[in-house]
C-alpha atoms as one frame of an Amber mdcrd trajectory, in Angstrom:
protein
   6.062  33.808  41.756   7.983  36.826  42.535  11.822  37.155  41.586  13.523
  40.580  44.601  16.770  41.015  43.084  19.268  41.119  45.686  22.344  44.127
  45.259  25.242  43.996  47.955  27.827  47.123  47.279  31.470  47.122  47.257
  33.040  48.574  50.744  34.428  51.524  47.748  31.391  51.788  46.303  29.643
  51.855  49.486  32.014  54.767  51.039  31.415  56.899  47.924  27.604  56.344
  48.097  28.202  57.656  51.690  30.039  60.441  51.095  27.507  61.820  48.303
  24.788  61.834  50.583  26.974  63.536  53.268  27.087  66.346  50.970  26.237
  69.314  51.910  25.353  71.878  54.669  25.080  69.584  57.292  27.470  66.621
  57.984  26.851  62.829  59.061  29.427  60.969  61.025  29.090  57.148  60.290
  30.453  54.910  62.762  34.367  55.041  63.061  36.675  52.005  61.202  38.703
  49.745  63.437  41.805  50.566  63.299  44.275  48.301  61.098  46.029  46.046
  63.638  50.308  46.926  63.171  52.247  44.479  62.974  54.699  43.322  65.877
  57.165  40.430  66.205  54.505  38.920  68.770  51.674  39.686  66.798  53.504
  38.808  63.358  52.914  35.373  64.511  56.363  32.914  64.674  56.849  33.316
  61.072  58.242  36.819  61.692  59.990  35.944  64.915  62.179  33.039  62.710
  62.969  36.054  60.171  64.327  38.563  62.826  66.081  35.861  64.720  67.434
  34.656  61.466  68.746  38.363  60.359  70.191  38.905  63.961  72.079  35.207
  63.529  73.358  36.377  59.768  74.818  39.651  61.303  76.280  38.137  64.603
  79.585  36.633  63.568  81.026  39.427  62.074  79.733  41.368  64.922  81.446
  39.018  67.351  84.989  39.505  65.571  85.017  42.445  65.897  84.256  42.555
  69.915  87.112  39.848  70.167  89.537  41.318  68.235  89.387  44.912  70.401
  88.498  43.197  74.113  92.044  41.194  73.118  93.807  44.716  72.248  92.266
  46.053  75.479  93.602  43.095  77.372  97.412  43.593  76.245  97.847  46.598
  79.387 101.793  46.798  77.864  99.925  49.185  75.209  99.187  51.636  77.956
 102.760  51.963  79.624 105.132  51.572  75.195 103.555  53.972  72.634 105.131
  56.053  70.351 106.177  59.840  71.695 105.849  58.856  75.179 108.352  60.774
  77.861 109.787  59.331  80.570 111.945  61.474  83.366 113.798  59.675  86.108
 116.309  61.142  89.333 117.684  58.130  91.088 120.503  58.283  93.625 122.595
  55.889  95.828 124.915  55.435  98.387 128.291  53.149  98.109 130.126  53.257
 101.377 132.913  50.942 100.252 134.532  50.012  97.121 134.405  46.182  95.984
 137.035  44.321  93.018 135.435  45.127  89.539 132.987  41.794  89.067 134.365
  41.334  85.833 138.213  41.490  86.623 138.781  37.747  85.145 138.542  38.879
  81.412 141.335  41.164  82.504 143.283  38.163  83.747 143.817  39.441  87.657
 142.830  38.261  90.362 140.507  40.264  91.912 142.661  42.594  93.854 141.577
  45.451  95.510 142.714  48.956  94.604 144.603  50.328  97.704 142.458  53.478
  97.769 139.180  53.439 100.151 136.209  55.462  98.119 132.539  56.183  99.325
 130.578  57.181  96.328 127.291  59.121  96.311 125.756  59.008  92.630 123.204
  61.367  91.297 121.394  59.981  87.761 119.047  62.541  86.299 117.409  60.476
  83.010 115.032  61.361  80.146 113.898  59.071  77.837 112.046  58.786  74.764
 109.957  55.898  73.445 110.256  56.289  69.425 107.808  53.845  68.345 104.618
  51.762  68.942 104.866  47.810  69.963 105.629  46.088  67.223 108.141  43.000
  65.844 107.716  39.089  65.500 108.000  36.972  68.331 110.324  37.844  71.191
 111.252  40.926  69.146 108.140  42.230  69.952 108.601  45.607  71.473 109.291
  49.377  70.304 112.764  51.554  70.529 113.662  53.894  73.555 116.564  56.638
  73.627 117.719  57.680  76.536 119.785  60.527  77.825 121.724  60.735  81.299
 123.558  63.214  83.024 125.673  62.217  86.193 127.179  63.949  89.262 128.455
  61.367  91.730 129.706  63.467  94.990 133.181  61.673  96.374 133.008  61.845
 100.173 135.846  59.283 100.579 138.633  59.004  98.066 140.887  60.735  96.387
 138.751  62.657  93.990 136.355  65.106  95.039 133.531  64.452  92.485 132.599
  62.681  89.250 130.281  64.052  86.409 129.706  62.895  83.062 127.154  61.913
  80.290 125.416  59.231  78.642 123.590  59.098  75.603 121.946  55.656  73.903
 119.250  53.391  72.295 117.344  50.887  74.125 115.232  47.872  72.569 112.535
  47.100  74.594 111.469  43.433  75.055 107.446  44.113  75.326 105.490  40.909
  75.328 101.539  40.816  76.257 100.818  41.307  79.332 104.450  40.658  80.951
 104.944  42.309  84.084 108.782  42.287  83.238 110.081  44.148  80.443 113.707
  43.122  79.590 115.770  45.174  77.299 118.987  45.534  75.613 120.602  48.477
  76.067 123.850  50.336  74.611 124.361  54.070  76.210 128.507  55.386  75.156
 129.295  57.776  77.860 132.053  60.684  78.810 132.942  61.930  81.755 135.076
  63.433  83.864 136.631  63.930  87.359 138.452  66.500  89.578 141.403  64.997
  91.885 142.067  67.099  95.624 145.010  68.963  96.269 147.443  66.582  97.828
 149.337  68.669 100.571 153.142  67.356 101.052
């Protein structure tokens, strides 16, 4: 009875054998490795997808603030037209062919008589104003503060001046709530002006 001991190397011990015997002038190519599979979230099997689905879940909510809190900043459109340092520049101009009883001539106690003179007015506002702050305020406070500067020429066709000029200078609160089409305002502007009377020929 005859015992043939049986020796299987190591895959290290076997690559070491391999390259001892490779020694040398010449070389020997064995045949090529597989390469090592890498490791994909399809190939990773559905442990891996659970993890990277779970990580994406974890980092979504904070993620999600975020988006919500500038797309509702982007929605207010106010922003765009009341920021601080912004300039606005006006010219507006009308025409008043005949005079009317001053709409508030019951605090005055009369009776709304009219004046015996006839006037057509013609008046030229040239306006620059000044926003001084961003939106801001509680409630219907919200807005930002305007100043405003105006100078006037009103031409007298009719009458018996021949012009009017004068000057205004104020402050303006402006009403700004989200996405209001209307902005009201309160408004307080002291002026000074002047006039020149014609020649009356007698």
């Amino acid at each position: 009875m005859f015992v043939l001991p049986l020796f299987v190397p190591a895959p290290a011990q076997a690559q070491a054998a391999n390259s001892r015997r490779c020694d040398g002038p010449f070389s020997c190519a064995g045949p090529a490795s597989p390469p090592l599979p890498s490791l994909s979230k399809a190939s990773a099997g559905p442990l891996a997808a659970d993890t990277h689905d779970k990580h994406e879940e974890t980092s979504t909510p904070a993620n999600a603030v975020v988006a919500l809190l500038s797309k509702a900043r982007r929605a207010d459109g106010n922003r765009e037209f009341f920021h601080k340092n912004k300039l606005e520049f006006s010219l507006e101009t009308g025409y008043l062919p005949q005079n009317i009883p001053f709409p508030f001539d019951f605090l005055l106690g009369s009776g709304y008589n009219m004046t015996p003179s006839k006037y057509t007015l013609m008046p030229v506002l040239a306006s620059l104003r000044w926003q001084m702050g961003n939106i801001a305020g509680p409630w219907i406070f919200r807005g930002n503060w305007e100043a405003s500067f105006t100078a006037l020429v009103t031409p007298i066709p009719r009458g018996p001046e021949t012009h009017y000029i004068g000057y205004a200078m104020g402050i303006r609160r402006n009403l700004v709530q989200p996405n209001w089409r209307a902005t009201p305002f309160a408004n307080s502007a002291p002026a000074w002006a002047a006039k020149t009377q014609k020649n009356q020929k007698g």
